[in-house]
C-alpha positions in Angstrom: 9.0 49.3 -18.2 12.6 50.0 -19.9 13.3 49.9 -23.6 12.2 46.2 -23.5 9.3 43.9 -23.0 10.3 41.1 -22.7 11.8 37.7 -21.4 11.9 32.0 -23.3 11.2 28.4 -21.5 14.4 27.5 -21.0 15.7 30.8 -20.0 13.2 31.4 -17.6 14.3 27.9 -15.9 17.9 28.8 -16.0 17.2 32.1 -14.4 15.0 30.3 -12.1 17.5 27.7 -10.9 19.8 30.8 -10.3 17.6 32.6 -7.8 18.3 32.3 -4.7 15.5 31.8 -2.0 15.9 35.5 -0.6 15.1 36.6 -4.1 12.3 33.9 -5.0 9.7 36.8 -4.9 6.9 36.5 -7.7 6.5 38.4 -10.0 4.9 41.7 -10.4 2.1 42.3 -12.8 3.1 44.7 -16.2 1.2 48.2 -16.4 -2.3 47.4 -18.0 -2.6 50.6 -19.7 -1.5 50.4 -23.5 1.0 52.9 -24.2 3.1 54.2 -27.6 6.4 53.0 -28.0 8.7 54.3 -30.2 10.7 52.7 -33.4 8.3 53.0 -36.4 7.5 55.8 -38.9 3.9 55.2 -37.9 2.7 55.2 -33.9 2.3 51.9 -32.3 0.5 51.1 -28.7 1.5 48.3 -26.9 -0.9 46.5 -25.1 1.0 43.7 -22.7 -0.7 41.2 -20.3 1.4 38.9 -17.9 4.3 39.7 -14.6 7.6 40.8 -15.3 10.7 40.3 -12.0 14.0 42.0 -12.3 16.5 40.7 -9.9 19.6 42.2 -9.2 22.8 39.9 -8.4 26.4 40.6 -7.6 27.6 42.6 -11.2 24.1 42.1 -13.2 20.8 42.0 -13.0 18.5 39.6 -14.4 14.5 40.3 -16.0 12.3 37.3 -16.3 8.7 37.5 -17.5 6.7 34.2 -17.2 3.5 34.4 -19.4 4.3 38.2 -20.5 1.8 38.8 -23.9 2.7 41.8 -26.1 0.2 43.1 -28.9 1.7 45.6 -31.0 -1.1 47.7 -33.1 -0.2 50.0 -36.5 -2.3 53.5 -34.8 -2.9 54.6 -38.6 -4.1 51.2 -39.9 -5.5 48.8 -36.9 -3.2 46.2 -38.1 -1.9 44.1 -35.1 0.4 41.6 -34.2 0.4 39.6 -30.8 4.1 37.9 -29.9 4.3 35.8 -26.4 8.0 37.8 -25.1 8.7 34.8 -21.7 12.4 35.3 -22.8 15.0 36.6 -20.0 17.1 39.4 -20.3 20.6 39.3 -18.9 22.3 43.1 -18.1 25.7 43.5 -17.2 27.5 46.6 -16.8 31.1 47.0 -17.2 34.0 49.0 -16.8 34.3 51.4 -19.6 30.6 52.5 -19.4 29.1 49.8 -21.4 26.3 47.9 -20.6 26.2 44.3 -21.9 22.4 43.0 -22.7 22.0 39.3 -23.6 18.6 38.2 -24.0 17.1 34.9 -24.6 14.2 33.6 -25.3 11.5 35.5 -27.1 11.5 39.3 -26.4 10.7 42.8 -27.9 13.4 45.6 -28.2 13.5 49.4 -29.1 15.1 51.8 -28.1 18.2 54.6 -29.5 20.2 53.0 -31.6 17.8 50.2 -33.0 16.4 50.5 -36.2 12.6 49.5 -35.1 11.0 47.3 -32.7 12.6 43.7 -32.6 11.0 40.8 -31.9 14.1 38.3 -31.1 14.2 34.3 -30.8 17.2 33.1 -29.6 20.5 34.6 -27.7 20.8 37.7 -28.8 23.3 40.3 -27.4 23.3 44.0 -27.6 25.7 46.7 -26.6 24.3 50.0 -24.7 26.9 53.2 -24.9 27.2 55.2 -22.0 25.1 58.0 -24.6 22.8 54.9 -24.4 22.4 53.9 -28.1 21.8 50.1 -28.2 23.8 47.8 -31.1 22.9 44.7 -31.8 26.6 42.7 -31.8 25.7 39.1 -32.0 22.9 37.1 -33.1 22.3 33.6 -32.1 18.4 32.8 -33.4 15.6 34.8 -35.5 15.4 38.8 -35.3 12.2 40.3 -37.2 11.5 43.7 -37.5 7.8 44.6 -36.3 7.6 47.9 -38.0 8.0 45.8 -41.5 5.4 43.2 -40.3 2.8 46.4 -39.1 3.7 48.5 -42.1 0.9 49.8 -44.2 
């Protein structure tokens, strides 16, 4: 699982219509074991449910996750929050070291760089460094914070 848990309706038919037959593999099923993931100043397990398929293609790769569930619990409080993340995530490296994300869709991010865990709606695109901080450069939708949502 990267920095993301993710992947939106009509994404996931875009991406769908752009797979070619050689590539029309399902799915496979996301670890079932809940894990910590890192972004608030209190721990929070992730507990996800559903398949998750990245596909590489000629100068990106492409992550769909049909009926991926993600429940996000506060460790210090039992407070939890459950977010269906079927977006898709678009990654496209480039020239000068930079890798472009663009997902739509519903999805979760974390990771250097990102204040938080993110539950997105929408296009959203983020920049990865080559040090691999992530910056969120356009916004296209609905970004909450989950850390403000689980806070005590």
């Amino acid at each position: 699982m990267k920095r993301f848990f993710s992947t939106a309706v009509l994404g996931l038919a875009a991406a769908a219509l752009s797979v070619t037959p050689a590539m029309a593999a399902p799915p496979e099923p996301v670890p079932s074991e809940p894990f910590e993931i890192p972004g608030c100043e209190f721990a929070v397990q992730l507990d996800g449910s559903g398949s998750i398929k990245f596909t590489q293609h000629h100068g990106f790769s492409t992550g769909i996750a049909p009926n991926l569930r993600a429940t996000l619990t506060n460790l210090e409080t039992g407070e939890s929050v459950s977010y269906v993340t079927t977006g898709v995530l678009h990654e496209t490296p480039t020239d000068t070291g930079v890798v472009i994300e663009r997902y739509t869709g519903h999805n979760l991010v974390w990771g250097p760089g990102i204040e938080g865990i993110l539950f997105t709606t929408g296009t959203q695109t983020f920049v990865v460094d080559e040090a691999g901080t992530i910056t969120l450069t356009e916004s296209h939708g609905k970004v909450v914070n989950v850390c403000d949502v689980l806070a005590p």
